[in-house]
CHARMM-style PDB file with segment names, atoms N, HN, CA, C and O in Angstrom:
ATOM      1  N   UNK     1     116.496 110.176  94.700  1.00  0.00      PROA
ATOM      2  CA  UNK     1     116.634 111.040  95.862  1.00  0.00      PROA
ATOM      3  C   UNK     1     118.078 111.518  95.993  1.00  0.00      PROA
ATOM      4  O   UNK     1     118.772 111.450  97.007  1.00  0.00      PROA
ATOM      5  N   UNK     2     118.445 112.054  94.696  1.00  0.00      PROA
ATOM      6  HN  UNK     2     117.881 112.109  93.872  1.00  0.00      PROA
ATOM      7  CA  UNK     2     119.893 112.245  95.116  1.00  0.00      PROA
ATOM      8  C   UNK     2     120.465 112.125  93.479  1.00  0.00      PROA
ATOM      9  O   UNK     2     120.873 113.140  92.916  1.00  0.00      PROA
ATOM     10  N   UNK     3     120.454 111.023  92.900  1.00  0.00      PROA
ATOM     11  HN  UNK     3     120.122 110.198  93.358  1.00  0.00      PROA
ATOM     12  CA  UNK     3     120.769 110.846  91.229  1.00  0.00      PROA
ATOM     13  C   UNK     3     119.908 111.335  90.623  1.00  0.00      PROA
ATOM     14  O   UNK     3     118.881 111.065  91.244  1.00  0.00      PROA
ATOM     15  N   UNK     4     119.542 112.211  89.312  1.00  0.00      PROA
ATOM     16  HN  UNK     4     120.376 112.431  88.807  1.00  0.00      PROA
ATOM     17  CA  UNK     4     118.773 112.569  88.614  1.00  0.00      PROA
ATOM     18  C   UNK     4     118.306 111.339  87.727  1.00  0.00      PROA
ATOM     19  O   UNK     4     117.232 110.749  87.607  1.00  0.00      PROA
ATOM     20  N   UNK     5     119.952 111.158  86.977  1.00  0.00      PROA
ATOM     21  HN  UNK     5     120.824 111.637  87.075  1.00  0.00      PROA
ATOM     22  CA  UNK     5     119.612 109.639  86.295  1.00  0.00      PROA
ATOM     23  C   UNK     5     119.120 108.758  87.087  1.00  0.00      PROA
ATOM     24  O   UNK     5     118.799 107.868  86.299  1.00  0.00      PROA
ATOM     25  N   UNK     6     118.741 108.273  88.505  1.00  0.00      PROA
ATOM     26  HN  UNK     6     119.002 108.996  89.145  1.00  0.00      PROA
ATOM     27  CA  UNK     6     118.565 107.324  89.007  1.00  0.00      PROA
ATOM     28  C   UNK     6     117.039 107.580  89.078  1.00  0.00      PROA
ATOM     29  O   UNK     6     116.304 106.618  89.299  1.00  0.00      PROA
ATOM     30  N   UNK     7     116.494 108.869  88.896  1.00  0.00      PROA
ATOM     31  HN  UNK     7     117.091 109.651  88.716  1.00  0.00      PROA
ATOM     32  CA  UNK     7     115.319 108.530  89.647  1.00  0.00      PROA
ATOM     33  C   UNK     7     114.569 108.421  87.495  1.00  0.00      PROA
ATOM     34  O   UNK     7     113.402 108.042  87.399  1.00  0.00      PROA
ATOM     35  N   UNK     8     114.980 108.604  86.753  1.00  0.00      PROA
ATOM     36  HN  UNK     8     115.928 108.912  86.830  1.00  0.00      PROA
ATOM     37  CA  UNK     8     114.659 108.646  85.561  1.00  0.00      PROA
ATOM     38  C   UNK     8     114.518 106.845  85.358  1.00  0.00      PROA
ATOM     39  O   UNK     8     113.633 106.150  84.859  1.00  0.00      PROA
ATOM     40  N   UNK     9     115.585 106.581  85.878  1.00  0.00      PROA
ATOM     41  HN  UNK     9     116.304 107.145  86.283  1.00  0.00      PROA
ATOM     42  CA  UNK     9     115.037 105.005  85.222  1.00  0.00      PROA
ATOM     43  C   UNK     9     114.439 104.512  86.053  1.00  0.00      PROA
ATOM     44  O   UNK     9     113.850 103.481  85.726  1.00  0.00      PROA
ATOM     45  N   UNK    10     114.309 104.942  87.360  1.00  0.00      PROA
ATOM     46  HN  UNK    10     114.788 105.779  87.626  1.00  0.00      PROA
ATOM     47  CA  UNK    10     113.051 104.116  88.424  1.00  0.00      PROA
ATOM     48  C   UNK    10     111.653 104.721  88.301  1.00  0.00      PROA
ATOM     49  O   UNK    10     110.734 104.461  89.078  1.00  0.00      PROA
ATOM     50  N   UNK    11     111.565 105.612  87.177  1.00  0.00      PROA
ATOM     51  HN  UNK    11     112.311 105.824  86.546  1.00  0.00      PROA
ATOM     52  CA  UNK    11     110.611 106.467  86.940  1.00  0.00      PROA
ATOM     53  C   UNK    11     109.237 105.391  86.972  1.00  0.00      PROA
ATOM     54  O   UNK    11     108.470 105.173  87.910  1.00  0.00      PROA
ATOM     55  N   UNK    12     109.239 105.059  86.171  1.00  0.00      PROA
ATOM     56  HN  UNK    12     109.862 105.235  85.409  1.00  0.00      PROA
ATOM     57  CA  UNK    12     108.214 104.020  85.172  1.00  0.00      PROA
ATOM     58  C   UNK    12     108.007 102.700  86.483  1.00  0.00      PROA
ATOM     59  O   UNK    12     106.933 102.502  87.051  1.00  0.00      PROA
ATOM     60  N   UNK    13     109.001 102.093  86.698  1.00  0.00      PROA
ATOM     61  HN  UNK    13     109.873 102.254  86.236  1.00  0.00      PROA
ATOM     62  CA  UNK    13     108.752 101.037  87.742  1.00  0.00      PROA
ATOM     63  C   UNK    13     108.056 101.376  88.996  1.00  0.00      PROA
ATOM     64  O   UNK    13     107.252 100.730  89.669  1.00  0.00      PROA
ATOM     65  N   UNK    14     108.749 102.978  89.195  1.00  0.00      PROA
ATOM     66  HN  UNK    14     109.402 103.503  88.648  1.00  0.00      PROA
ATOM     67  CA  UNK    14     108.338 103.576  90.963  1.00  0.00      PROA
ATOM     68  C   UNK    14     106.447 103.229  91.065  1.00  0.00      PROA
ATOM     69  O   UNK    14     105.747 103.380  92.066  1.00  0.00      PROA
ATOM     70  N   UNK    15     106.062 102.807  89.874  1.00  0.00      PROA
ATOM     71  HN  UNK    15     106.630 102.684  89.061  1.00  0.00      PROA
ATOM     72  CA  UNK    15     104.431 103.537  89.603  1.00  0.00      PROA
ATOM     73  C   UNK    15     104.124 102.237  90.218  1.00  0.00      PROA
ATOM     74  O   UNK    15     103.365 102.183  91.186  1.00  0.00      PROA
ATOM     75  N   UNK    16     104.842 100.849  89.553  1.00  0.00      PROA
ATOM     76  HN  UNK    16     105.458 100.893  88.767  1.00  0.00      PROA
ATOM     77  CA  UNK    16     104.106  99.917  90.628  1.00  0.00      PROA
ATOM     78  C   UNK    16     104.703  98.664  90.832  1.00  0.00      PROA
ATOM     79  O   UNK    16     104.409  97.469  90.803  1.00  0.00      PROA
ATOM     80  N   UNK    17     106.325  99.918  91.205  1.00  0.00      PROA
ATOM     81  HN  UNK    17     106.564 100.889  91.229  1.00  0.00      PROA
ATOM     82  CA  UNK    17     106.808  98.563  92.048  1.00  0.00      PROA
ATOM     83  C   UNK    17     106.728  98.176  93.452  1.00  0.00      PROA
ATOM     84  O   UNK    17     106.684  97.085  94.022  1.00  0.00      PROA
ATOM     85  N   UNK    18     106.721  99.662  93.930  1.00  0.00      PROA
ATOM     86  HN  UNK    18     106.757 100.548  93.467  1.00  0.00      PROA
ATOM     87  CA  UNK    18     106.288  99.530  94.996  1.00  0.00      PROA
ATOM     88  C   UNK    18     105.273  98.942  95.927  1.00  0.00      PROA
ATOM     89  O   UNK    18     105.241  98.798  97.149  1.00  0.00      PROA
ATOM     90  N   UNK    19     104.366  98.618  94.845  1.00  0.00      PROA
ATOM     91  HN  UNK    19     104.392  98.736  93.852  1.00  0.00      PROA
ATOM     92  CA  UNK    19     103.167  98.079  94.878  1.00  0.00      PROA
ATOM     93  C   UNK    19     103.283  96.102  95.242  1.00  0.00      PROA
ATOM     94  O   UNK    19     102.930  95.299  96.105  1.00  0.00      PROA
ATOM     95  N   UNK    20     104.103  96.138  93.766  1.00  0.00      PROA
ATOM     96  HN  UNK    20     104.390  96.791  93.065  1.00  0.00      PROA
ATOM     97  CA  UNK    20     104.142  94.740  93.674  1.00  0.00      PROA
ATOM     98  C   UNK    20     105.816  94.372  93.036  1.00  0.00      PROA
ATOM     99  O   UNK    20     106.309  94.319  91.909  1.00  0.00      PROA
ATOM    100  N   UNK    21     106.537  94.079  95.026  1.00  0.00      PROA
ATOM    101  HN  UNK    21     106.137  94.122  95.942  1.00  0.00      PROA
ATOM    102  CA  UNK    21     107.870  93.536  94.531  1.00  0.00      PROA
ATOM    103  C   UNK    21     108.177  92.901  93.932  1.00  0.00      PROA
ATOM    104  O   UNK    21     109.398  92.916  93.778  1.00  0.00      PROA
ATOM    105  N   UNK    22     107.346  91.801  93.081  1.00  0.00      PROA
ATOM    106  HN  UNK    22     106.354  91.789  93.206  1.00  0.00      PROA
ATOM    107  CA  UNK    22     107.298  90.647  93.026  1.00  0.00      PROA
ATOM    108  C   UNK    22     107.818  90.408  91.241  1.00  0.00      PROA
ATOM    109  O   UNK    22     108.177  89.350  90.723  1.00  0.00      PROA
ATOM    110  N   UNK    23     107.660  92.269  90.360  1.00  0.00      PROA
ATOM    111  HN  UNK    23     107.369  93.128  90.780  1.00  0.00      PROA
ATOM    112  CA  UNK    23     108.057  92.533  89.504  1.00  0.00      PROA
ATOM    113  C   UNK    23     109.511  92.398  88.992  1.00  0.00      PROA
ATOM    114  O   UNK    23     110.348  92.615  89.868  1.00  0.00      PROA
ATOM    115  N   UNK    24     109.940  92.124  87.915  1.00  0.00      PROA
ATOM    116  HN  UNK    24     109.259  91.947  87.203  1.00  0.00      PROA
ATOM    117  CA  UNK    24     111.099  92.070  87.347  1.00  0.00      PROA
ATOM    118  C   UNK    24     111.859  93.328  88.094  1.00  0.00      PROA
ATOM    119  O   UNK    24     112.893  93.091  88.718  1.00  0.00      PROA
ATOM    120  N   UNK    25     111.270  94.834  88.015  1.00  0.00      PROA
ATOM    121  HN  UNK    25     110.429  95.026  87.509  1.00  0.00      PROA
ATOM    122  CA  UNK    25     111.735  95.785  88.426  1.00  0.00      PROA
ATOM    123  C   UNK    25     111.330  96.245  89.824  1.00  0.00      PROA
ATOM    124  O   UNK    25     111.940  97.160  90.376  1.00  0.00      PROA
ATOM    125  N   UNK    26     110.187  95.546  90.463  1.00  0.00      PROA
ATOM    126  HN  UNK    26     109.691  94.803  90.015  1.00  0.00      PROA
ATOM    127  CA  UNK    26     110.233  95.570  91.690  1.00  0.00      PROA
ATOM    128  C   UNK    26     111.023  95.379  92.657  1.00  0.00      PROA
ATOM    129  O   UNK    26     111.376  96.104  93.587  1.00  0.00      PROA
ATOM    130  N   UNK    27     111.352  94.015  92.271  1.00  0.00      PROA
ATOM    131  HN  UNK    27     111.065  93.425  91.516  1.00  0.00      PROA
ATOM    132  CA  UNK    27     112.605  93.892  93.318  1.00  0.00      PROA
ATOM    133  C   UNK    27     114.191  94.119  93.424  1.00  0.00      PROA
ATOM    134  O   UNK    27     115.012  93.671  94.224  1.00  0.00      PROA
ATOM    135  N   UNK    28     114.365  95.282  91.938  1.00  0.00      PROA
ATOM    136  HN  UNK    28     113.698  95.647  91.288  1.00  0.00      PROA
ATOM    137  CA  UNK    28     115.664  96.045  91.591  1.00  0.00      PROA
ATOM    138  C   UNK    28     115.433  97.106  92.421  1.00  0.00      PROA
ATOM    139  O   UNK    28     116.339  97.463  93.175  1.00  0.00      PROA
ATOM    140  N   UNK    29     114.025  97.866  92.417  1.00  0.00      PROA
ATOM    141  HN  UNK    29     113.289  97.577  91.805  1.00  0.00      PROA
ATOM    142  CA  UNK    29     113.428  99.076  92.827  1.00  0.00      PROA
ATOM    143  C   UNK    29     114.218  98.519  94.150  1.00  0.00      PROA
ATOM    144  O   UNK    29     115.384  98.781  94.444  1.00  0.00      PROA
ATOM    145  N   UNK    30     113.276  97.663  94.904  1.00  0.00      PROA
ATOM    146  HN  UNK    30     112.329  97.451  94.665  1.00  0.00      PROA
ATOM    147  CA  UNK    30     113.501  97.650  96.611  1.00  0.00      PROA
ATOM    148  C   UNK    30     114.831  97.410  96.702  1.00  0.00      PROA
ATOM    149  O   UNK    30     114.967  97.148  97.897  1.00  0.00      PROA
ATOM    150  N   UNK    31     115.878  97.334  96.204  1.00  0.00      PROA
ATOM    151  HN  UNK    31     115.767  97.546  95.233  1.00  0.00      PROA
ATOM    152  CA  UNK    31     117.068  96.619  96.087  1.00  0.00      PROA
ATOM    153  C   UNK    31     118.145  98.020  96.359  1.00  0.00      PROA
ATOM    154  O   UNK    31     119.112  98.206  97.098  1.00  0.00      PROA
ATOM    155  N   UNK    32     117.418  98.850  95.355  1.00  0.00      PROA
ATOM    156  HN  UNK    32     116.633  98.698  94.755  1.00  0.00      PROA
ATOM    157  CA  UNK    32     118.054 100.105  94.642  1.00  0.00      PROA
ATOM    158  C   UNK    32     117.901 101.175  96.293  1.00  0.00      PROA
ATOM    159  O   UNK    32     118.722 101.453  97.166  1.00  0.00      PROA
ATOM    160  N   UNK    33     116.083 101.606  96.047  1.00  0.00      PROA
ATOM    161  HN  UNK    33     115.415 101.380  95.338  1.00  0.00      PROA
ATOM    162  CA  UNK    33     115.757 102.162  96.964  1.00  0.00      PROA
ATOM    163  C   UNK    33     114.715 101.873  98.071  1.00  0.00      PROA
ATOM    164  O   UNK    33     113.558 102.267  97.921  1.00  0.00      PROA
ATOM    165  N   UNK    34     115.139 101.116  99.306  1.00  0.00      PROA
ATOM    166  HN  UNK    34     116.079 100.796  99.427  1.00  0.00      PROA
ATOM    167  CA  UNK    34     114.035 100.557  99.852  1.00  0.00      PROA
ATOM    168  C   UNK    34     113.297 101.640 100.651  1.00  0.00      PROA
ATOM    169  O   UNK    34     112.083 101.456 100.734  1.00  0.00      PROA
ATOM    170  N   UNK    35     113.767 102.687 101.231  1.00  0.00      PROA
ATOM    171  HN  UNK    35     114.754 102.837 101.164  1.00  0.00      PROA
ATOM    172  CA  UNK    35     112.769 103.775 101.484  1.00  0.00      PROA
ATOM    173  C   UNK    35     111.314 103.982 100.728  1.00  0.00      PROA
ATOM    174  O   UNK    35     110.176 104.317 101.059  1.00  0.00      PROA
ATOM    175  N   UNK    36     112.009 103.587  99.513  1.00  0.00      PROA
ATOM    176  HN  UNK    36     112.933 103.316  99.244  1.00  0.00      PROA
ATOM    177  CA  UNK    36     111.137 104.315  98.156  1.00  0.00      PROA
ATOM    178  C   UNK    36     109.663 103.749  98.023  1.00  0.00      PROA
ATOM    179  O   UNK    36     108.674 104.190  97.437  1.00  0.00      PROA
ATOM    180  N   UNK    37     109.910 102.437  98.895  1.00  0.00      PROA
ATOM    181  HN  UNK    37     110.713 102.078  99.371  1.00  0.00      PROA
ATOM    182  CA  UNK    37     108.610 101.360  98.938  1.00  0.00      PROA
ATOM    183  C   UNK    37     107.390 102.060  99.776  1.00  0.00      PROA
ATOM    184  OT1 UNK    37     106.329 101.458  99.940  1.00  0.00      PROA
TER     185      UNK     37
END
């Protein structure tokens, strides 16, 4: 929302981290962008 590169590497995780924080990249995701949840 703002980095191009940022949203490229949350690309792949955004699909289901949001879902399930509980992921290696889930809880970088919520860390990174908690709106994003």
């Amino acid at each position: 929302m703002g980095n191009n590169s940022k949203e490229h590497l949350f690309s792949p995780p955004l699909s289901f981290a949001p879902s399930r924080s509980v992921d290696r990249g889930g809880l970088f995701l919520v860390l990174a962008d908690p709106h994003a949840v």
